[in-house]
C-alpha positions in Angstrom: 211.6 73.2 255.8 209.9 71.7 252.9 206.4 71.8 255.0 207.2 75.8 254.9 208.3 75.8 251.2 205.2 73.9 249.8 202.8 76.4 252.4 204.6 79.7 251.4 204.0 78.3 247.3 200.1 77.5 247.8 199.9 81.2 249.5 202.1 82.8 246.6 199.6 80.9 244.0 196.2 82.3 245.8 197.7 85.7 245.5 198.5 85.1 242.2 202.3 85.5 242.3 203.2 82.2 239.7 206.3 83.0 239.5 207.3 82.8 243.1 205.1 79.9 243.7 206.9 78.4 240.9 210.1 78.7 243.0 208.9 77.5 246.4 206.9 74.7 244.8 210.2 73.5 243.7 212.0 74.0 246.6 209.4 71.7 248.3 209.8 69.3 245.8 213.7 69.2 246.1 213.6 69.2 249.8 210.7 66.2 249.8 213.0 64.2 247.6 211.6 61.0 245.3 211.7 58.7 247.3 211.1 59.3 251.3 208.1 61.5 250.7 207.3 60.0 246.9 203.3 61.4 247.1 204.0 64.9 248.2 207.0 65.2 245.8 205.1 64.3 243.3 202.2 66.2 243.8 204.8 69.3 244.4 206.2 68.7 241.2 202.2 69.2 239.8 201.3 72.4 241.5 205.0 73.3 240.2 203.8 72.9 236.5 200.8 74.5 237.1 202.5 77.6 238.5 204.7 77.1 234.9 201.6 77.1 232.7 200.2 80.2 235.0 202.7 82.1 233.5 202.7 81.0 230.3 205.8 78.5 230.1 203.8 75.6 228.4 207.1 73.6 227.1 208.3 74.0 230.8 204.8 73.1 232.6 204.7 69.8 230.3 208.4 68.6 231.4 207.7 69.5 235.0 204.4 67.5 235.0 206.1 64.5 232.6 208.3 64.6 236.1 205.4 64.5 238.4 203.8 61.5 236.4 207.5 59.7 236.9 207.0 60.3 240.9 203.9 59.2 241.1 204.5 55.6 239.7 202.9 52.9 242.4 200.9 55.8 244.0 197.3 56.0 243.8 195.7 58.6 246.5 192.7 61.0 245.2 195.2 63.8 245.9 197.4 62.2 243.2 194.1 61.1 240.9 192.7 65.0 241.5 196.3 66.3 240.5 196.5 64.6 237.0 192.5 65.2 236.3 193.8 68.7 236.7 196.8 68.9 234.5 194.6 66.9 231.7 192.0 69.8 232.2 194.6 72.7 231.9 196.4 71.1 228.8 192.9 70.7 226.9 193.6 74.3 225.3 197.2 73.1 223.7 196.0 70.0 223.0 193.1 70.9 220.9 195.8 73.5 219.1 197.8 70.4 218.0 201.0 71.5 220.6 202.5 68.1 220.4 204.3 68.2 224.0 200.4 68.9 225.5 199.4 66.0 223.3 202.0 63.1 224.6 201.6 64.1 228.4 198.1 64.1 227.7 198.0 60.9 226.1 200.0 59.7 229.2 198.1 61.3 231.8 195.1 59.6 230.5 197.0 56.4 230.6 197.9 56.6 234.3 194.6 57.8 235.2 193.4 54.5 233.5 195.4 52.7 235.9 194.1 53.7 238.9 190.8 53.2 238.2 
């Protein structure tokens, strides 16, 4: 059932229907759980906070992707490494406007990307 959530999000997303995305994105992410499936959960909980941001819900996108970075402790995969590069790109425009919740996760985005290098 997860495998359908996290499919029927990515279609939601192309069409451009965030908000349902959103929803199905966390239903995946529930359903994966932390621990069993850590990497997809994790990179669920990413395309979650992008769906957020999508629609405008910066506070929400940040705590969604502070969650992500949590799950994704002792994971390194270039579908994790792609998923942070990503969520440092889309926070550039809050960071650069001093939005200090863009500016932590930022700060530790950049940290875990460090990491896995």
């Amino acid at each position: 059932m997860a495998t359908v959530s996290s499919h029927t999000a990515k279609i939601h997303a192309r069409v451009g229907d965030h908000a349902a995305a959103e929803e199905h994105h966390a239903s995946a992410r529930r359903q994966y759980g932390p621990t069993a499936h850590q990497r997809i959960a994790a990179l669920s909980a990413a395309a979650e906070g992008h769906a957020q941001l999508r629609q405008g819900q910066i506070e929400a996108a940040c705590a969604t992707w502070d969650k992500a970075l949590d799950t994704m402790t002792g994971i390194r995969s270039s579908r994790t490494k792609k998923a942070v590069q990503s969520m440092r790109s889309d926070l550039a425009p809050f960071r650069t406007r001093g939005a200090r919740p863009a500016q932590e996760l930022d700060e530790r985005a950049r940290m875990w990307l460090r990491e896995v290098v």
